[in-house]
N, C-alpha and C positions, 0 to 999 in steps of 0.2 A: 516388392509389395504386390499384394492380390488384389489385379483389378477389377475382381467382384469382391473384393470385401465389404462388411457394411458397417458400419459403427451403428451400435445400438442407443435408441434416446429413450429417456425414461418418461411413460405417460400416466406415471402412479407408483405408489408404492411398490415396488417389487414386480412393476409392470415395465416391459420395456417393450419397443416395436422396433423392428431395422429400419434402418435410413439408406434411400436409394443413394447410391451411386460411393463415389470415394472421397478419401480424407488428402489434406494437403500432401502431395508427391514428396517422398522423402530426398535430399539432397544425395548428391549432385543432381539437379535438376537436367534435362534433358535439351538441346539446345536448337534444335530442329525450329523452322522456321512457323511448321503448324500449330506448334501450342503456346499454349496463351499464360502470360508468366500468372496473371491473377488468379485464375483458376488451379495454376501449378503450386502457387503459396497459401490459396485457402481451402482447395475441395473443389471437387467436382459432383454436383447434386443433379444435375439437369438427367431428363429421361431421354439419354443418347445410349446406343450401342457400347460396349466397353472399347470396341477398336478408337470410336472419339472421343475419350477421355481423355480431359484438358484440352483439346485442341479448341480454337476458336472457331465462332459462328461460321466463320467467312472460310475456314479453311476446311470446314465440313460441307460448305455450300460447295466449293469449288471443287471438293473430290467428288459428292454426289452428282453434280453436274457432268461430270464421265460416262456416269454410265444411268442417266436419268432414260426412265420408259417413255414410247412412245405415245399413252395414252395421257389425255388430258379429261380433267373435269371442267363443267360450270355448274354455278347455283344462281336462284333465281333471289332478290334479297331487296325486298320489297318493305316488309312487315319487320324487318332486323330479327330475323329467326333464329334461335337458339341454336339450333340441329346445323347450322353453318360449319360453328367449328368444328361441331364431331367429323363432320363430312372433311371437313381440311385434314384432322387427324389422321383420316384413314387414307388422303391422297399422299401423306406425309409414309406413310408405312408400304404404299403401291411406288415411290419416287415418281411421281408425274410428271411429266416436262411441264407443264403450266396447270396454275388454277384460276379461274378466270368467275370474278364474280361480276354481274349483271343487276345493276340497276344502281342501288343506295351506295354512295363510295364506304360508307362505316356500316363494318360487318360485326355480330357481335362471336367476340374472337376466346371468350372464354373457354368454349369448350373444346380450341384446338391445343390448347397448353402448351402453347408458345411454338410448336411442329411449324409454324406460316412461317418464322423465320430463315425455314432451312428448304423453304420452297418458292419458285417467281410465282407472283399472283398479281393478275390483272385485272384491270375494273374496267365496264362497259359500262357506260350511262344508259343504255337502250338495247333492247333485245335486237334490233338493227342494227346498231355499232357493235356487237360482238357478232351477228352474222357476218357483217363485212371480215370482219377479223377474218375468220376460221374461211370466208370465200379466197381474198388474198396469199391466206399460208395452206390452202389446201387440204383443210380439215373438217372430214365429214362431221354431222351435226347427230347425235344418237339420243332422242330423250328416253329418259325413264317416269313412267309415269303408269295407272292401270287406267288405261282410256280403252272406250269402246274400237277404236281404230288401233291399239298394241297389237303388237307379234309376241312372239314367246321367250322371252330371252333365253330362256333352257335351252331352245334348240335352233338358234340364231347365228350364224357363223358374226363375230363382229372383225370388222376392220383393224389390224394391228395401230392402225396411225388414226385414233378417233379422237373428238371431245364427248363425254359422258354428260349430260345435258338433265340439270335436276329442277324442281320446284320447290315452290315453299312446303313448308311442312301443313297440312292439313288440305290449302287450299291445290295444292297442285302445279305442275305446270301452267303457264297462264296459258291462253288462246296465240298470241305472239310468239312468244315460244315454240308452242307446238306445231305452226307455222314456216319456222325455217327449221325445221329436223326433219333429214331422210329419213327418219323413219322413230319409233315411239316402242319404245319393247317394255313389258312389263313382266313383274315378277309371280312366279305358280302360287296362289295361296290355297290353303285347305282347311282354314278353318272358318268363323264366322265374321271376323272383319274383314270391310273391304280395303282398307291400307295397313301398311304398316308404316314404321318410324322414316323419317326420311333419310337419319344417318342409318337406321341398320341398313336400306332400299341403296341407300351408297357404298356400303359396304360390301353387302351380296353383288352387286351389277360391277364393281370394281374388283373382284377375286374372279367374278365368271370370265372377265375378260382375260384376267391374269391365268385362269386357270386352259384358255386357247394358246396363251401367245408365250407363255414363261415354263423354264420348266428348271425351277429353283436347286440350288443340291441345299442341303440344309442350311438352316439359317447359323450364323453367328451367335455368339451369346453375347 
């Protein structure tokens, strides 16, 4: 069987769209202890790489966990911000060793399309209680934010071993925040607004770092 094949569903007459992922593994099924019989007898639909096809949550956590990067993110999650999940998404696509959210324990998690499960994510009640963290495990503080006190992330050497340190979306990093971070790097813009998105601003700050410290061969399909 092709484990990119797609079974096509029908959205109208003579319309059809493909459907991610794969159809029940055909027998003899494989016996291996990482995949998951449910998923082996109905489909595999989830938006995983094809190497985790069929395997279980827990068996994809525990092989990511091998070779999980040294950088971490946090968000600030105050106002239950949309832009949350997208930002988990793309920690989910960098493999971060920790995601670390700060403030509200309930994030709103739609926009990471279920990526949290295959990542540890920590909650801090207080922007205090996650300084302490990151003081005890040795983890510099880096915000992203476009404050009159930023550097240039362009041309910023960053720490291999960092937390990426974000705000809410619109209002920013709070005053506390910006507080315990060595330091505040913002992103070059050129045209006429002064922000942009907070998951794209997580996106770019999370490749800039990947693009000092990783140096990938191509990706897997």
């Amino acid at each position: 069987m092709d484990a990119t094949s797609k079974t096509p569903g029908e959205i109208g007459p003579g319309e059809f769209y493909p459907v991610v992922g794969v159809g029940p593994h055909p027998l003899p099924w494989p016996t291996e202890a990482h995949f998951d019989p449910e998923l082996l007898e109905n489909g595999d639909r989830r938006n995983v790489l094809d190497h985790y096809r069929y395997w279980s949550v827990e068996a994809i956590v525990a092989d990511l966990d091998t070779k999980r990067h040294k950088l971490q993110i946090a968000i600030e999650n105050w106002q239950h911000d949309l832009n949350i999940g997208s930002v988990v998404r793309t920690a989910n696509a960098f493999n971060v060793s920790y995601v670390h959210i700060v403030g509200k324990r309930d994030w709103n998690k739609r926009g990471a399309m279920v990526t949290d499960k295959y990542l540890h994510v920590l909650h801090h009640p207080t922007v205090q209680d996650f300084a302490q963290w990151c003081k005890e495990n040795s983890v510099p503080i880096i915000g992203i934010d476009n404050l009159a006190i930023s550097k240039q992330l362009e041309s910023t050497n960053l720490p291999e071993r960092c937390v990426l340190f974000f705000g809410q979306e619109g209002a920013g990093m709070s005053d506390e925040a910006v507080e315990v971070c060595e330091t505040v790097l913002a992103i070059n813009q050129y045209g006429s607004t002064r922000s942009m998105n907070a998951s794209a601003a997580g996106a770019i700050a999370m490749y800039a770092w990947a693009m000092q410290h990783l140096n990938p061969p191509l990706p897997p399909r």
